[in-house]
C-alpha atoms as a printed R data frame, in Angstrom:
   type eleno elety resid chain resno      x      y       z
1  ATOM     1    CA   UNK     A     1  0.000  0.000   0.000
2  ATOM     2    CA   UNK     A     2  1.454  2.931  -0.853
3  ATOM     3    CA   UNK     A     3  1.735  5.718   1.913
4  ATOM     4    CA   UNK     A     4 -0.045  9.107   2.408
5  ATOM     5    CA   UNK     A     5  2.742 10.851   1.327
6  ATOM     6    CA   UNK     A     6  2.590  9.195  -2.186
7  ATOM     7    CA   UNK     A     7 -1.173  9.832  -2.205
8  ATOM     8    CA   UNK     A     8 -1.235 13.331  -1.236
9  ATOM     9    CA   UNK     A     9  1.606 13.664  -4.510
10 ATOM    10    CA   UNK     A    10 -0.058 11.747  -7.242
11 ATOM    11    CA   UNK     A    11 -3.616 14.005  -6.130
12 ATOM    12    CA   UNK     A    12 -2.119 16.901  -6.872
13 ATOM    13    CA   UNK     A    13 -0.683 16.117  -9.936
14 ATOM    14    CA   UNK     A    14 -3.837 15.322 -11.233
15 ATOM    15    CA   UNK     A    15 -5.335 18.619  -9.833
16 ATOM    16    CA   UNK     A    16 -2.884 20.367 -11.034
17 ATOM    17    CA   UNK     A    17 -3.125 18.909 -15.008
18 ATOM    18    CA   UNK     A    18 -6.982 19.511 -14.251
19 ATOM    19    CA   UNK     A    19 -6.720 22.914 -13.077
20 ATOM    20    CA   UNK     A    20 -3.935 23.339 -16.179
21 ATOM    21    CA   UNK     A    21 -6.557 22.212 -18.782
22 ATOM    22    CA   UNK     A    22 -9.547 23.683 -17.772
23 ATOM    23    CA   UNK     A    23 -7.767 27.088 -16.658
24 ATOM    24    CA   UNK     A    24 -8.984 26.868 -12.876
25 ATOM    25    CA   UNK     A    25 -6.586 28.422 -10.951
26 ATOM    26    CA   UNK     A    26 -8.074 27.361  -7.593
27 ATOM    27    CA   UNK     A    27 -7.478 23.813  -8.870
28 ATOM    28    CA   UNK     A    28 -4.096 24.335  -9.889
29 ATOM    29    CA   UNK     A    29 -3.191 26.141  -6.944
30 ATOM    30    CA   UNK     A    30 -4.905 22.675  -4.429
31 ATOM    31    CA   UNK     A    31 -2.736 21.001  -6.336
32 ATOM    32    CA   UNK     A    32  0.180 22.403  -5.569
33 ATOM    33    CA   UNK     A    33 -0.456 22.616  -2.035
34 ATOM    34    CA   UNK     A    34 -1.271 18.862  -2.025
35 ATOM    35    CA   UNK     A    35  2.144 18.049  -3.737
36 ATOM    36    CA   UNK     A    36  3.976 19.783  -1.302
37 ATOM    37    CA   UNK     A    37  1.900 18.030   1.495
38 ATOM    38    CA   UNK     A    38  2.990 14.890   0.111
39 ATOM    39    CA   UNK     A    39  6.588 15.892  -0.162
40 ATOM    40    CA   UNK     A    40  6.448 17.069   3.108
41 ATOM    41    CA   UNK     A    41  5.194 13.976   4.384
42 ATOM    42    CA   UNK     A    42  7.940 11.910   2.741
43 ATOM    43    CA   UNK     A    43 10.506 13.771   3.987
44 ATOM    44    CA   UNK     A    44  9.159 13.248   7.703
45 ATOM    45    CA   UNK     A    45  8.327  9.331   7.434
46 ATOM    46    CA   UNK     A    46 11.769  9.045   6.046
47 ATOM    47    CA   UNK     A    47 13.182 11.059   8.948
48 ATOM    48    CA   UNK     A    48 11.432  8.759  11.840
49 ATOM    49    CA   UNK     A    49 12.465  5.472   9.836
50 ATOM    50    CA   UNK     A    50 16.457  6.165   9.820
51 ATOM    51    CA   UNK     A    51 15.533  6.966  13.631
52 ATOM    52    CA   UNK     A    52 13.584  4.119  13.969
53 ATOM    53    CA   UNK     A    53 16.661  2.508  12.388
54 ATOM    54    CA   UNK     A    54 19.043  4.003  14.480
55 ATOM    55    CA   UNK     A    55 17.040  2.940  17.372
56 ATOM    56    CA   UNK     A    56 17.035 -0.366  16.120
57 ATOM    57    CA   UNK     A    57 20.200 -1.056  15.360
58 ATOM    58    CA   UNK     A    58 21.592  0.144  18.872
59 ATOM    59    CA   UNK     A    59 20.008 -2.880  20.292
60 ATOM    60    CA   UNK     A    60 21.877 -5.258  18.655
């Protein structure tokens, strides 16, 4: 299953290409907030699994 990170991403690509062909800025401009919530959200699940990993790894 692919995480919310991923999700939040691909939606706002598709916003944004909907907003881009039917000239809605609004659309365009969900989408782009979207992406970057989805970026954002990568960055921080990537961030807790090298701690996790760190974590992890000390007890062994």
């Amino acid at each position: 299953m692919a995480d919310d990170g991923s999700i939040d991403t691909a939606r706002g690509r598709v916003k944004t290409a909907a907003g881009e062909l039917t000239g809605d800025q609004s659309l365009k401009n969900e989408g782009r907030v979207d992406r970057a919530s989805g970026s954002l959200k990568d960055k921080i699940g990537d961030a807790a699994d090298k701690v996790r990993d760190a974590l992890h790894h000390d007890k062994h």
